[in-house]
N, CA and C atoms as an extended XYZ file, in Angstrom:
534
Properties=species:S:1:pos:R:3:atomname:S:1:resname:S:1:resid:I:1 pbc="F F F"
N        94.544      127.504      -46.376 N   UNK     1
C        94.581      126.565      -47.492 CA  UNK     1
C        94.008      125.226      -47.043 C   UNK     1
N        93.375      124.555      -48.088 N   UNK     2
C        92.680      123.358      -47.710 CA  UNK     2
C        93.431      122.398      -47.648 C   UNK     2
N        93.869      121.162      -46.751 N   UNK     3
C        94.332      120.587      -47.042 CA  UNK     3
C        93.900      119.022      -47.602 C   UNK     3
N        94.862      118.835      -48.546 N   UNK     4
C        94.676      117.462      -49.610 CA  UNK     4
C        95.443      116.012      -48.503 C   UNK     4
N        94.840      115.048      -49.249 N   UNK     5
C        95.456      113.913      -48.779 CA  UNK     5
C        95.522      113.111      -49.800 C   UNK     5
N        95.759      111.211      -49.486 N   UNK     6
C        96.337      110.931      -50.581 CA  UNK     6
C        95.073      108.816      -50.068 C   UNK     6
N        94.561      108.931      -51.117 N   UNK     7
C        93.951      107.311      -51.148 CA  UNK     7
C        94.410      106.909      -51.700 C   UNK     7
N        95.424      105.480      -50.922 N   UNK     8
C        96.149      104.816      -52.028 CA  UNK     8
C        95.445      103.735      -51.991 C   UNK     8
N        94.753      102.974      -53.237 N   UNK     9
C        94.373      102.305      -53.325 CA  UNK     9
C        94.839      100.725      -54.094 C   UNK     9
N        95.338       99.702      -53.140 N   UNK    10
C        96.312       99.137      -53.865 CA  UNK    10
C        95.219       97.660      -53.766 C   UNK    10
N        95.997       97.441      -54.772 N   UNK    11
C        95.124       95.456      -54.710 CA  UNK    11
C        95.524       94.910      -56.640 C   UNK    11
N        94.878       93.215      -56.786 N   UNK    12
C        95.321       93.163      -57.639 CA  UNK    12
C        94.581       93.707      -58.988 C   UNK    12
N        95.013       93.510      -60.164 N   UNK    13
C        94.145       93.754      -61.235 CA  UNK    13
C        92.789       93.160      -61.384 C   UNK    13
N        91.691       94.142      -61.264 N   UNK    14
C        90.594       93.777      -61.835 CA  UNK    14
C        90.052       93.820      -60.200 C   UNK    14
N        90.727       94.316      -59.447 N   UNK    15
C        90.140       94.138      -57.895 CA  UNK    15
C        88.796       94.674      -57.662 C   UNK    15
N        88.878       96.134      -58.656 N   UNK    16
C        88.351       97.202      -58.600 CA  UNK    16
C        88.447       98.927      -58.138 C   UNK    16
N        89.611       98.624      -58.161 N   UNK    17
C        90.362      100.090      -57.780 CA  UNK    17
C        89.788      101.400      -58.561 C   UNK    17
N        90.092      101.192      -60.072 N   UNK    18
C        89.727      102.094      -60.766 CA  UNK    18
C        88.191      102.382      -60.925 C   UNK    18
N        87.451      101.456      -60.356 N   UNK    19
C        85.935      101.690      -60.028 CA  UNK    19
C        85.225      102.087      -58.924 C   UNK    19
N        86.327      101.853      -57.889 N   UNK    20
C        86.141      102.431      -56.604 CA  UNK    20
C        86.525      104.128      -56.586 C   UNK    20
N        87.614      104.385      -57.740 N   UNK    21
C        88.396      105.539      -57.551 CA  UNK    21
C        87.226      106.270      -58.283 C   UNK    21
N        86.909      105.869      -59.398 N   UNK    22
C        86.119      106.899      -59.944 CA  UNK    22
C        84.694      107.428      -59.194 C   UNK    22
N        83.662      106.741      -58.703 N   UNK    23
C        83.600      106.803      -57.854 CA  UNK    23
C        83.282      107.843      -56.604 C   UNK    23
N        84.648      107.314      -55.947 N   UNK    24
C        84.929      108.559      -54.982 CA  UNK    24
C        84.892      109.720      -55.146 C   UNK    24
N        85.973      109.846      -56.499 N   UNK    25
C        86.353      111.054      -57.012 CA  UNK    25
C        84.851      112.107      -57.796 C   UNK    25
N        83.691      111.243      -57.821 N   UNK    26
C        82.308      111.698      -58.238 CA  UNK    26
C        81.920      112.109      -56.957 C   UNK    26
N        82.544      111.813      -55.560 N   UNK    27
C        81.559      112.163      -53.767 CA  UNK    27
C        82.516      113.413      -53.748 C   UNK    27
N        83.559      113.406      -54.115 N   UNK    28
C        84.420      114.091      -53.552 CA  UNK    28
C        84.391      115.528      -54.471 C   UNK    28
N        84.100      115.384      -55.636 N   UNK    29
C        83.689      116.917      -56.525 CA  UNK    29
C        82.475      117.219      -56.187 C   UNK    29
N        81.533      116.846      -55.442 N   UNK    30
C        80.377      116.861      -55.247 CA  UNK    30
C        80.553      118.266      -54.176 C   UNK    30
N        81.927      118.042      -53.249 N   UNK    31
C        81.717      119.088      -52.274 CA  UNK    31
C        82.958      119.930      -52.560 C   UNK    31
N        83.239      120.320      -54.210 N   UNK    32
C        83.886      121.141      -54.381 CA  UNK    32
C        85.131      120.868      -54.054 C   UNK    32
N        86.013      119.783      -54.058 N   UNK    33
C        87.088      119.518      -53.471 CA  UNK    33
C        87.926      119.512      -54.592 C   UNK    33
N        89.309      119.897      -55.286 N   UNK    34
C        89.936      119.189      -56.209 CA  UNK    34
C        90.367      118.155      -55.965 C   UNK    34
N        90.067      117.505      -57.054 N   UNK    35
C        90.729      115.673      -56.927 CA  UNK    35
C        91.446      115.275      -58.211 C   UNK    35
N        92.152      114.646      -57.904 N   UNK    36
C        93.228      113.806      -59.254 CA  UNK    36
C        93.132      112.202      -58.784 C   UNK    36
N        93.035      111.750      -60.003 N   UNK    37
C        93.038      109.929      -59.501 CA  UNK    37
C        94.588      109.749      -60.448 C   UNK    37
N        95.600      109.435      -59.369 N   UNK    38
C        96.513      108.959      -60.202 CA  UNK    38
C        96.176      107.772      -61.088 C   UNK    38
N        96.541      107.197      -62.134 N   UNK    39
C        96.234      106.046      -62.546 CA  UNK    39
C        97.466      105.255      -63.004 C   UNK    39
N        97.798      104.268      -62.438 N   UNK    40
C        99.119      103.659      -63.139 CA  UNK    40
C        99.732      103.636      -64.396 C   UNK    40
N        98.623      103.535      -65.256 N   UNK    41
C        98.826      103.167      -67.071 CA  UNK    41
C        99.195      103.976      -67.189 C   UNK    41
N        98.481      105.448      -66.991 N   UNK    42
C        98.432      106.994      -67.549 CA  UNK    42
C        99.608      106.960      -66.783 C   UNK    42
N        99.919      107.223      -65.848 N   UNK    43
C       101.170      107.778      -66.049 CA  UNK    43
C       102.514      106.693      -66.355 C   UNK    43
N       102.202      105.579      -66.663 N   UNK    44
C       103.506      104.611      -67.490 CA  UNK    44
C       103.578      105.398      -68.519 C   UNK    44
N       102.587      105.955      -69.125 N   UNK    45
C       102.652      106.200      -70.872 CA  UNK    45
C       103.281      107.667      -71.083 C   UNK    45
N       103.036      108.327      -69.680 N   UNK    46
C       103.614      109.833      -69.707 CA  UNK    46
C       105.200      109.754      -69.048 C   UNK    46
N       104.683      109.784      -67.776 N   UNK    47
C       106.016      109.770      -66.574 CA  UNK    47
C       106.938      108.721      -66.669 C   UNK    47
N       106.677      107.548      -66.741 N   UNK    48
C       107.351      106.119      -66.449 CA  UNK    48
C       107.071      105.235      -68.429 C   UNK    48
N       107.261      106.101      -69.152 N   UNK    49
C       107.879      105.328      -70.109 CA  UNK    49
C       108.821      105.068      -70.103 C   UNK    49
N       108.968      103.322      -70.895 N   UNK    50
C       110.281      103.055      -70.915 CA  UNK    50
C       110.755      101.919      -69.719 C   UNK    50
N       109.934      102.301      -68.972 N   UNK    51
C       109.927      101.077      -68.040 CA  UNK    51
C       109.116       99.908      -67.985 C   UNK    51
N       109.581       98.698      -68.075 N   UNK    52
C       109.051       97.365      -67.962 CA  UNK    52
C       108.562       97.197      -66.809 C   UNK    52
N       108.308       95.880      -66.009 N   UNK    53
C       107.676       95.587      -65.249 CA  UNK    53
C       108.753       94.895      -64.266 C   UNK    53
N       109.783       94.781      -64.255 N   UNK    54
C       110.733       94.017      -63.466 CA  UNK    54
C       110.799       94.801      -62.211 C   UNK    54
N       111.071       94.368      -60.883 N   UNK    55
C       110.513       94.814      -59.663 CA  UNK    55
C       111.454       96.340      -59.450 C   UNK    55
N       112.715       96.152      -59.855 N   UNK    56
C       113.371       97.724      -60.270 CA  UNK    56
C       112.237       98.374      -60.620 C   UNK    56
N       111.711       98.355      -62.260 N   UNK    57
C       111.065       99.297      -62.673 CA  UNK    57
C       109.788       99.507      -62.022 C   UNK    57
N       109.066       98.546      -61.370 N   UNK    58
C       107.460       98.547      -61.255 CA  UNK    58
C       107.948       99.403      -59.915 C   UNK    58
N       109.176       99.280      -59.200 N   UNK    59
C       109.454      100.190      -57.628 CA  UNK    59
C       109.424      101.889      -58.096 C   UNK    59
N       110.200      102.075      -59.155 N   UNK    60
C       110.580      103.216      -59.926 CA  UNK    60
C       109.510      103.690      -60.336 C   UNK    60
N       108.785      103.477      -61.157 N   UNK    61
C       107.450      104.277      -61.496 CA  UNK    61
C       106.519      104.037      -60.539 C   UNK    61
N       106.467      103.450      -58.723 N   UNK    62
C       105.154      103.643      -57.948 CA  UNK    62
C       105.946      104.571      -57.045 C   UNK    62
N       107.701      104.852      -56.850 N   UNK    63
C       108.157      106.032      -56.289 CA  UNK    63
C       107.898      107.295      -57.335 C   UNK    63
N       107.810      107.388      -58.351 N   UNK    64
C       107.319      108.345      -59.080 CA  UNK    64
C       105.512      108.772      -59.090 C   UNK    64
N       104.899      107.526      -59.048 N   UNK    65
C       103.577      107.912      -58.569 CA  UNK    65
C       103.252      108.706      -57.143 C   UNK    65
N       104.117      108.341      -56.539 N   UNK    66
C       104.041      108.771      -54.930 CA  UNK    66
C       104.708      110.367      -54.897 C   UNK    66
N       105.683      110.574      -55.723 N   UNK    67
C       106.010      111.640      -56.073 CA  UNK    67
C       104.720      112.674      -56.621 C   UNK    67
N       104.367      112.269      -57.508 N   UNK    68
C       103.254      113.021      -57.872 CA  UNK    68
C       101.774      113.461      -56.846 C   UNK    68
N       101.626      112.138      -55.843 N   UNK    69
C       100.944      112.472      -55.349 CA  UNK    69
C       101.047      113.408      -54.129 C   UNK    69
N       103.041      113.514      -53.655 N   UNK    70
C       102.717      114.088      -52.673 CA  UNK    70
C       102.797      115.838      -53.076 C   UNK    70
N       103.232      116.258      -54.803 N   UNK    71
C       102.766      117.728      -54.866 CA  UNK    71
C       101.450      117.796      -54.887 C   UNK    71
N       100.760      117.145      -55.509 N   UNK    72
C        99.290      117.648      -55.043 CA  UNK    72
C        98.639      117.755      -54.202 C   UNK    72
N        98.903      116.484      -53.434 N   UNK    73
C        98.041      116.653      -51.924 CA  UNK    73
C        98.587      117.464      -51.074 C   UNK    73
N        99.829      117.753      -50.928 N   UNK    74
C       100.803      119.127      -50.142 CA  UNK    74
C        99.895      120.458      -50.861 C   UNK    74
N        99.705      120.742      -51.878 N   UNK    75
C        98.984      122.036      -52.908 CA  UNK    75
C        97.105      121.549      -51.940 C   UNK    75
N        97.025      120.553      -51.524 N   UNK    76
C        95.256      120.578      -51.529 CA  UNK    76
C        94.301      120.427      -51.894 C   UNK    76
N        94.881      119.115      -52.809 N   UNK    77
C        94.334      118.171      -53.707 CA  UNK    77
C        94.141      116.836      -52.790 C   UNK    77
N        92.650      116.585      -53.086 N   UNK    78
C        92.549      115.106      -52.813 CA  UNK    78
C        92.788      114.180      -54.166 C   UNK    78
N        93.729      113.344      -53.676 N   UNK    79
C        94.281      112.450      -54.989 CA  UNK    79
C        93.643      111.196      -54.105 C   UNK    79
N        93.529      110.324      -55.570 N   UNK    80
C        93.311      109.070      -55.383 CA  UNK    80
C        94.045      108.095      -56.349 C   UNK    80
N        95.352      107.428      -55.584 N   UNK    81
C        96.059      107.174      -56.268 CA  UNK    81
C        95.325      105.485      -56.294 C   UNK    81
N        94.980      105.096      -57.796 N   UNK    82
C        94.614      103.688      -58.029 CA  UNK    82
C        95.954      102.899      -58.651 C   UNK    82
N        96.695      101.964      -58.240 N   UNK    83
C        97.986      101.231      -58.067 CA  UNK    83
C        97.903       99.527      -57.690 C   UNK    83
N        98.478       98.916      -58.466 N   UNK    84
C        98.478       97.922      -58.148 CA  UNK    84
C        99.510       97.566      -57.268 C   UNK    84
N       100.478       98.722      -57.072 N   UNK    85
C       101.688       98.731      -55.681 CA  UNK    85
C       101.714       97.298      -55.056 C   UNK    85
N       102.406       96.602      -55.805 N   UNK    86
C       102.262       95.089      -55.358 CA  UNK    86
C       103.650       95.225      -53.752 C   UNK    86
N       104.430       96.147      -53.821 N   UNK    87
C       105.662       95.753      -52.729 CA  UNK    87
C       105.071       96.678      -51.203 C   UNK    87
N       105.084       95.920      -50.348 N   UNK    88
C       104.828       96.595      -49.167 CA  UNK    88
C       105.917       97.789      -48.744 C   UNK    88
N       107.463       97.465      -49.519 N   UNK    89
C       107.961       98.652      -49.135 CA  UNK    89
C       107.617       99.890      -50.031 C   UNK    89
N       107.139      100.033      -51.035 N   UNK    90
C       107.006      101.256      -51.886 CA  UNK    90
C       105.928      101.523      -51.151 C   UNK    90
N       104.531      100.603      -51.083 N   UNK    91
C       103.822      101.408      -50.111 CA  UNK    91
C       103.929      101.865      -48.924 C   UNK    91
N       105.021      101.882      -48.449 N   UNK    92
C       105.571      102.423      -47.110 CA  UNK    92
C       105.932      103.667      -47.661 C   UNK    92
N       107.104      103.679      -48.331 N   UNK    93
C       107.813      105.274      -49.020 CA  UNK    93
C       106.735      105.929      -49.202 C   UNK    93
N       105.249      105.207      -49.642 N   UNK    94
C       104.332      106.237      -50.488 CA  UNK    94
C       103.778      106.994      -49.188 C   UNK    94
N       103.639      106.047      -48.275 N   UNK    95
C       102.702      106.623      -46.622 CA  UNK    95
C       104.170      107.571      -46.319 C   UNK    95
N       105.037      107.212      -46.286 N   UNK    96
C       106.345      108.646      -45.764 CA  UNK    96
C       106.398      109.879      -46.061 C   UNK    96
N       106.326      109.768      -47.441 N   UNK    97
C       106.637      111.037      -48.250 CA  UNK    97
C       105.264      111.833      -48.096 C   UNK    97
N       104.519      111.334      -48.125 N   UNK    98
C       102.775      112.137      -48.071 CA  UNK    98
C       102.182      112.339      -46.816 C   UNK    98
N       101.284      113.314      -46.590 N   UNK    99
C       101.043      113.181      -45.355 CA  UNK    99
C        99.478      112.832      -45.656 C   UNK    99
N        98.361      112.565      -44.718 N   UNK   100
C        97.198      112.735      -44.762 CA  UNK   100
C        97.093      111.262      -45.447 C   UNK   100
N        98.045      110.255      -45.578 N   UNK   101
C        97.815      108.970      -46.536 CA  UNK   101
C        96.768      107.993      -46.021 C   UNK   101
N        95.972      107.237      -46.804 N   UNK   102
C        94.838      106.182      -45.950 CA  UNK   102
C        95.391      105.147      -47.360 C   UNK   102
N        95.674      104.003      -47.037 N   UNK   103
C        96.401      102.702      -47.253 CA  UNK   103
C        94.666      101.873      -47.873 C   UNK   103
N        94.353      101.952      -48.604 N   UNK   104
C        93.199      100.952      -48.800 CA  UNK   104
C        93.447       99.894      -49.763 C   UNK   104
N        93.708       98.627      -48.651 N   UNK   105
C        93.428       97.302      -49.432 CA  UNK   105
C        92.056       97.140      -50.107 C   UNK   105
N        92.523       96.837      -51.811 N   UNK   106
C        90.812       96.576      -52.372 CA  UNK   106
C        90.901       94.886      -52.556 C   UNK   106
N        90.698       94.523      -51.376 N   UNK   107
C        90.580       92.757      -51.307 CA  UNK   107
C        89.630       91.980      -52.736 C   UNK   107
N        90.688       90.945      -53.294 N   UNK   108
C        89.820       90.169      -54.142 CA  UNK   108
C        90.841       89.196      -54.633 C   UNK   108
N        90.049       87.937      -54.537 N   UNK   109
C        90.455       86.942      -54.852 CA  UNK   109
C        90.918       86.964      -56.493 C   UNK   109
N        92.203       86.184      -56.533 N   UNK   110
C        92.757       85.762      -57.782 CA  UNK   110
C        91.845       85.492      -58.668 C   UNK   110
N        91.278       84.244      -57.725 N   UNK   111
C        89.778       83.463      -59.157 CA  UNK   111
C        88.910       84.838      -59.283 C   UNK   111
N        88.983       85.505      -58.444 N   UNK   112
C        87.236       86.490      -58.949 CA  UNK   112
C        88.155       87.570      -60.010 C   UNK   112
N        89.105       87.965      -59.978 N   UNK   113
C        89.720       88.959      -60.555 CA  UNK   113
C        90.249       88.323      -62.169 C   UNK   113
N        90.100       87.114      -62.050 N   UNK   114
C        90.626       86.601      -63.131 CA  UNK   114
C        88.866       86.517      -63.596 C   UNK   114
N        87.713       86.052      -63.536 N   UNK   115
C        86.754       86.295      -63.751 CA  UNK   115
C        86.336       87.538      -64.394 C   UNK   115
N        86.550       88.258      -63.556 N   UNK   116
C        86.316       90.051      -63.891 CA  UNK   116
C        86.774       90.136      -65.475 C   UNK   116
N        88.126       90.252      -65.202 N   UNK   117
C        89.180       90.816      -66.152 CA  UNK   117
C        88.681       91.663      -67.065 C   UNK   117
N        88.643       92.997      -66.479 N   UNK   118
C        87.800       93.908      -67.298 CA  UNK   118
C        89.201       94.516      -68.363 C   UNK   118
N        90.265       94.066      -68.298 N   UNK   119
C        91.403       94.460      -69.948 CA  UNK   119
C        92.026       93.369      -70.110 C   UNK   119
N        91.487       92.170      -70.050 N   UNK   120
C        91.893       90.754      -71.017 CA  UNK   120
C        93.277       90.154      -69.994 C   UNK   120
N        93.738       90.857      -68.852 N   UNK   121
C        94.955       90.631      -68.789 CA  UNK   121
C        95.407       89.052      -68.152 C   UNK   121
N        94.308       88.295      -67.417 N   UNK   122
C        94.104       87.076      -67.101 CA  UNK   122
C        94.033       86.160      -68.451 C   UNK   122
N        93.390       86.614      -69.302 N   UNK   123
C        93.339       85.643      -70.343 CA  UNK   123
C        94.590       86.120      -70.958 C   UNK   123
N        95.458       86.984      -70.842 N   UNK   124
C        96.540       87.053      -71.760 CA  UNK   124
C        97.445       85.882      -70.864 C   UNK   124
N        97.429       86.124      -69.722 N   UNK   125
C        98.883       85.383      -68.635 CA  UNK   125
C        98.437       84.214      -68.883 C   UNK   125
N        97.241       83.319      -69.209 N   UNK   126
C        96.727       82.284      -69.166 CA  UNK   126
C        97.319       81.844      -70.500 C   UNK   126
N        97.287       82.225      -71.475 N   UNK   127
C        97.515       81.989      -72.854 CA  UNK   127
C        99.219       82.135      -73.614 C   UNK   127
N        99.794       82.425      -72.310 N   UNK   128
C       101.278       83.085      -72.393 CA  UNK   128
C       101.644       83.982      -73.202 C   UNK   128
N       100.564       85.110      -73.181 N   UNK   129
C       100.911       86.738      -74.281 CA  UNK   129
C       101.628       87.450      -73.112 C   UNK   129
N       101.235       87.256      -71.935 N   UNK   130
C       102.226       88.079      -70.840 CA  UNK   130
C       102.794       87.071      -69.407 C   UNK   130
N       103.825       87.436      -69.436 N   UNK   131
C       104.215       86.474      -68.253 CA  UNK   131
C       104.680       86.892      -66.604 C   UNK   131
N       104.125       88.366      -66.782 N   UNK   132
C       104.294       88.788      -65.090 CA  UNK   132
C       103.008       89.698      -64.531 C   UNK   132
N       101.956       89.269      -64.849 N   UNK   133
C       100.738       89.485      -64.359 CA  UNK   133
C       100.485       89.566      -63.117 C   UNK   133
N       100.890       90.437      -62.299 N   UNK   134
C       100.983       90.562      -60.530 CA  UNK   134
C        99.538       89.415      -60.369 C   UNK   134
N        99.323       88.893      -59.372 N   UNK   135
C        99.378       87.846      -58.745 CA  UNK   135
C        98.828       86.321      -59.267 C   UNK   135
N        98.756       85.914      -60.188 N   UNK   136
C        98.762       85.001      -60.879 CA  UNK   136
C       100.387       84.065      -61.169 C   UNK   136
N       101.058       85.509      -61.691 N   UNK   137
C       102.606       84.991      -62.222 CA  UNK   137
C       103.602       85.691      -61.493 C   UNK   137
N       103.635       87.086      -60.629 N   UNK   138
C       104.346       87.701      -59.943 CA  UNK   138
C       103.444       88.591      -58.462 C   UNK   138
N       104.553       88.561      -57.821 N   UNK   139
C       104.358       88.836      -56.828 CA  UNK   139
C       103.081       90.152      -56.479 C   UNK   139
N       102.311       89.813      -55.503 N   UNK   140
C       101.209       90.796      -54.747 CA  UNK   140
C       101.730       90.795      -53.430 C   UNK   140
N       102.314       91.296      -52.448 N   UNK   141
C       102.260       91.237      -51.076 CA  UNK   141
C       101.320       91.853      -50.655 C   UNK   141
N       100.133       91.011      -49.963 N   UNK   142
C        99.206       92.086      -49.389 CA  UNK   142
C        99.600       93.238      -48.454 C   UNK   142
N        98.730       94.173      -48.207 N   UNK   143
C        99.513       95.137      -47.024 CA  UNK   143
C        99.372       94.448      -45.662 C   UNK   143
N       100.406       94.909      -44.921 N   UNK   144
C       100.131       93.909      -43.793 CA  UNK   144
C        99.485       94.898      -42.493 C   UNK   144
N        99.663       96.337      -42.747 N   UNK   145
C        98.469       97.825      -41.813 CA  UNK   145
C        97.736       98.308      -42.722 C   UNK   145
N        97.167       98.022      -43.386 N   UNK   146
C        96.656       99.058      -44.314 CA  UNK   146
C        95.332       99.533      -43.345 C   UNK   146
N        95.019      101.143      -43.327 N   UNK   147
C        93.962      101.651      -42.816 CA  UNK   147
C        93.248      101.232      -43.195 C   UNK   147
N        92.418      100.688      -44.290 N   UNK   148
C        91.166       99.815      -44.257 CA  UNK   148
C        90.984       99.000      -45.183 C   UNK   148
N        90.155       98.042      -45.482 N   UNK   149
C        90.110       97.144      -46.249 CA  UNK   149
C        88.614       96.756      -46.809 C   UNK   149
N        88.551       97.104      -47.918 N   UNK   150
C        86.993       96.656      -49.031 CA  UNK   150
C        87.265       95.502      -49.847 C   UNK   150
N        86.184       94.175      -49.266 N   UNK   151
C        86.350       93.534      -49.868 CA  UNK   151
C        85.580       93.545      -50.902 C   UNK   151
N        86.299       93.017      -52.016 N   UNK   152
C        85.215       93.639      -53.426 CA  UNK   152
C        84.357       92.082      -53.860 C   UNK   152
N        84.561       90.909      -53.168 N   UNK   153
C        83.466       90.128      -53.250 CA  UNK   153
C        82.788       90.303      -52.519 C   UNK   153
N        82.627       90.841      -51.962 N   UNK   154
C        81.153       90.720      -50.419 CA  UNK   154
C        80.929       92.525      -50.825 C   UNK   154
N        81.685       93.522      -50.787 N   UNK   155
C        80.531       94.419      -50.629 CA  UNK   155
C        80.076       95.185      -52.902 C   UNK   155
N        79.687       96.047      -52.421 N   UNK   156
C        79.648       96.638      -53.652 CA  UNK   156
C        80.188       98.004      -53.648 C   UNK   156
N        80.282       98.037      -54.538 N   UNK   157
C        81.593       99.435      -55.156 CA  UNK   157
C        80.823      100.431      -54.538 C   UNK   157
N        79.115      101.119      -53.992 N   UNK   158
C        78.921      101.956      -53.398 CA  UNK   158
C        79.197      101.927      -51.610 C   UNK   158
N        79.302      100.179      -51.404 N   UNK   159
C        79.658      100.477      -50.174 CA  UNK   159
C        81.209      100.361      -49.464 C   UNK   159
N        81.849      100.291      -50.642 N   UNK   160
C        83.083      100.052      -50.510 CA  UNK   160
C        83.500      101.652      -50.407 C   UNK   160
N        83.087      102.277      -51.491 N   UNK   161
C        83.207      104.021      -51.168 CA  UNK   161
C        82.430      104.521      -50.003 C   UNK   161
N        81.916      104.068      -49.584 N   UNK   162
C        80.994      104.587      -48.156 CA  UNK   162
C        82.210      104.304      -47.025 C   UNK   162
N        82.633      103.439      -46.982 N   UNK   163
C        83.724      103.217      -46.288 CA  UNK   163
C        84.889      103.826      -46.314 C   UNK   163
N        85.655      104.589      -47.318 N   UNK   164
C        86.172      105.099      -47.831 CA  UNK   164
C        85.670      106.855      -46.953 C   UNK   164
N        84.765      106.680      -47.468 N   UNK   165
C        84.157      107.867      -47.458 CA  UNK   165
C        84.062      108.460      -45.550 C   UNK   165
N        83.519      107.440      -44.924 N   UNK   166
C        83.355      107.336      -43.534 CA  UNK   166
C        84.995      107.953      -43.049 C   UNK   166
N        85.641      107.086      -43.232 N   UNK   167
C        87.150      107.432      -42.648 CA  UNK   167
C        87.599      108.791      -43.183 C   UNK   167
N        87.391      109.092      -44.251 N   UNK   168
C        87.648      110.660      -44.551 CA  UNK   168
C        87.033      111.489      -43.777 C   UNK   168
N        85.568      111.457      -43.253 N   UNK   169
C        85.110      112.282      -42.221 CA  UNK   169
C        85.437      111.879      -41.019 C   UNK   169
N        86.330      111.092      -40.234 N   UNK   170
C        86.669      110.475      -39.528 CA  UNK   170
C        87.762      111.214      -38.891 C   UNK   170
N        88.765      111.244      -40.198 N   UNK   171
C        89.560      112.472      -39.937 CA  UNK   171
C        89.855      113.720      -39.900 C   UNK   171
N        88.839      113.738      -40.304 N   UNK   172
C        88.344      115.768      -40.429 CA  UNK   172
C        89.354      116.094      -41.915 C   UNK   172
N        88.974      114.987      -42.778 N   UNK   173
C        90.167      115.540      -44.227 CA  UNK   173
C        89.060      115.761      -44.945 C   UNK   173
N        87.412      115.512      -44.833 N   UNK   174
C        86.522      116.251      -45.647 CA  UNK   174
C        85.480      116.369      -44.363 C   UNK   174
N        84.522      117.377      -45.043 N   UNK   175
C        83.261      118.073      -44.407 CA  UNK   175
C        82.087      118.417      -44.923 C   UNK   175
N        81.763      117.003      -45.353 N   UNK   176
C        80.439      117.072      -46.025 CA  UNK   176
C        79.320      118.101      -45.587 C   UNK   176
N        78.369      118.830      -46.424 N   UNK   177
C        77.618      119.465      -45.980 CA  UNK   177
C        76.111      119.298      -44.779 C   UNK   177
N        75.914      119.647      -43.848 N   UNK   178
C        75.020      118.978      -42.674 CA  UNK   178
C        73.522      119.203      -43.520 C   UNK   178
């Protein structure tokens, strides 16, 4: 059986996670691999309805994300979990419970992410429609090991997955064709 692992890809909104994930998840079907990109929203709206954002709940639905990721990647799925996992301890539980985990900080500044804001959510916290907008109004702890780090002002989303990509053959968790 093949085995799966798990990209957690944490940083703040608008970092570029979900552009990095998709992405990957386009290198990674390329060589026949199954892949799942967890996505935070999608599963608030399935798994983790009902939960707000207060550090209880935001802990509760990224131990439930981590849950999910570790049946798949145990089954032999490469998942790519995209998370704004703002607490360094959930991303710890998430590296415990899973095996094969790679920790990727998607580095980006507040101002550039508030720039970006590819779902309004800077101009909402700015305007007071929301008032716990991880790192503007609530807490981001960066990771303080994370296996690697893409910064998303300096490189670009193909070389940020190249990097990505490198460390997966690094570890013998894929085998691109020669």
């Amino acid at each position: 059986m093949r085995q799966g692992f798990v990209v957690w890809l944490t940083g703040l909104p608008g970092s570029g996670k979900t552009t990095i994930a998709k992405l990957l998840e386009s290198k990674l079907r390329s060589l026949d691999l199954p892949v799942e990109i967890i996505d935070g929203d999608e599963i608030r709206q399935n798994l983790s309805k009902g939960l707000g954002f207060s550090r209880e709940d935001r802990e509760t639905h990224l131990r439930r994300c981590a849950f999910v990721a570790k049946l798949l990647s145990r089954s032999g799925v490469a998942v790519i979990a995209a998370l704004i996992s703002p607490y360094q301890s959930v991303r710890d539980y998430a590296r415990k419970e899973t095996t094969n985990f790679i920790e990727v900080f998607v580095k980006c500044s507040v101002d550039e992410c508030a720039r970006r804001d590819p779902k309004g959510l800077y101009k909402k916290a700015s305007s007071g429609q929301i008032t716990n907008l991880t790192g503007p109004q609530d807490t981001y702890e960066e990771p303080l090991h994370p296996d690697l780090i893409v910064d998303t002002e300096k490189l670009s989303v193909e070389e940020s997955v190249d990097i990505i990509w490198n460390k997966l053959k690094a570890l013998n968790l894929i085998r691109p064709p020669q």
